[in-house]
C-alpha positions as CSV (number, residue, x, y, z in Angstrom):
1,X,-25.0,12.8,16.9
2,X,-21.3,11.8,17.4
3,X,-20.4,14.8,19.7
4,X,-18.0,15.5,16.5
5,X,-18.3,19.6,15.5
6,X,-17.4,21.5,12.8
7,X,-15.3,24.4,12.9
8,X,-17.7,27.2,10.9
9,X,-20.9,26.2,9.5
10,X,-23.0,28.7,7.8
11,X,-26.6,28.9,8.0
12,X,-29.6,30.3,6.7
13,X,-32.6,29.6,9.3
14,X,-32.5,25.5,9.8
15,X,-31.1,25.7,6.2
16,X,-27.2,24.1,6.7
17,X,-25.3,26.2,3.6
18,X,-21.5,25.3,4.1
19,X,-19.2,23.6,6.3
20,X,-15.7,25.1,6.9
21,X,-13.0,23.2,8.4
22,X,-9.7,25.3,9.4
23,X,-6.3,22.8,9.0
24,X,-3.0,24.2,9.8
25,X,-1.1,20.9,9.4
26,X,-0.2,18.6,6.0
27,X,0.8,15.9,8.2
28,X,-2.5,12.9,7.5
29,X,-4.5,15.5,5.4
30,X,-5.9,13.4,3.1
31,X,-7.5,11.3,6.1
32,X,-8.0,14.6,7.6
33,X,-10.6,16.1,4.9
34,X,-12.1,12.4,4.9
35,X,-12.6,12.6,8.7
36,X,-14.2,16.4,7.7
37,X,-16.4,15.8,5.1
38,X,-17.8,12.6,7.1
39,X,-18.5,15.1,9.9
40,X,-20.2,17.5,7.2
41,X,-22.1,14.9,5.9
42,X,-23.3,13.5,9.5
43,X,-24.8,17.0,10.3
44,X,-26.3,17.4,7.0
45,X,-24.2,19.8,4.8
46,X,-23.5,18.8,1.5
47,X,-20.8,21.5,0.9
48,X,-17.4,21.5,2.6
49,X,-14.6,24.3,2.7
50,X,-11.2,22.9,3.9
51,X,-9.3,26.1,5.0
52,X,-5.4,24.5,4.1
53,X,-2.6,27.3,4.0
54,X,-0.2,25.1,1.9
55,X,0.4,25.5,-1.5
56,X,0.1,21.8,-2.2
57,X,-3.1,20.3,-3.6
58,X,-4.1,17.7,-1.0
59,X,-6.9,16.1,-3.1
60,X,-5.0,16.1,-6.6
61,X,-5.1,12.4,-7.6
62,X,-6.0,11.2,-4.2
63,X,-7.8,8.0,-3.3
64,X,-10.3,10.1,-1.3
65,X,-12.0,11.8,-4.2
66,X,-13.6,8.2,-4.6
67,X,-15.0,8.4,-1.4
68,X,-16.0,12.2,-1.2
69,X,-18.1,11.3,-4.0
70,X,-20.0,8.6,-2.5
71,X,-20.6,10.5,0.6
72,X,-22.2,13.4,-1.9
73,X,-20.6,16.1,0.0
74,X,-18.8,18.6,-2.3
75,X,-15.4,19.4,-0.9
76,X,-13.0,22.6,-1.7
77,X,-10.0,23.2,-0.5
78,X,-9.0,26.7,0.2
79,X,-6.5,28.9,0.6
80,X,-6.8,31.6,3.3
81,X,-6.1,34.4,1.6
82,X,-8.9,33.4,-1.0
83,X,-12.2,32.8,1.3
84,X,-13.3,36.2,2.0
85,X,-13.9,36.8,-1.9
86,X,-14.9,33.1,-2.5
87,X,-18.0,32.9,0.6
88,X,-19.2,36.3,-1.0
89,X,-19.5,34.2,-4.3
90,X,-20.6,31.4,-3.1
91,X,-23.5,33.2,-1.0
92,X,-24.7,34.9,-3.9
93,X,-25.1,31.8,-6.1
94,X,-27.5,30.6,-3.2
């Protein structure tokens, strides 16, 4: 509705499974995965990857956690090398 797009989204018919959003920079990440998880939410996801290939934790003690919550999306961020085996998880669960 706000021309904004998401990077991935996986579907299953009008079903909208998962979001995935692919960051390649720490610089403003927490506002970054805000930003994402609004845009998630807006088109009707309620799970979010964030695809981060740093090896800090972006959303340890953050004050965004507060607002992912209210938003009700669930948010994960994820290293590259881990989503391969973590989407076949997650698919299965569904």
């Amino acid at each position: 509705m706000d021309n904004a797009r998401i990077d991935l989204a996986i579907l299953r018919g009008e079903e909208k499974i998962l979001a995935i959003e692919f960051e390649n920079s720490y610089k403003w990440i927490k506002q970054r995965i805000l930003y994402n998880a609004i845009k998630a939410h807006r088109a009707g996801f309620k799970h979010l990857w964030v695809v981060y290939p740093f090896k800090s934790k972006p959303l340890k003690n953050s004050w965004v956690k507060g607002y992912l919550k209210e938003l009700g999306v669930e948010v994960e961020v994820v290293s590259p090398e881990n989503i391969g085996d973590m989407a076949k998880e997650f698919l299965t669960l569904l």
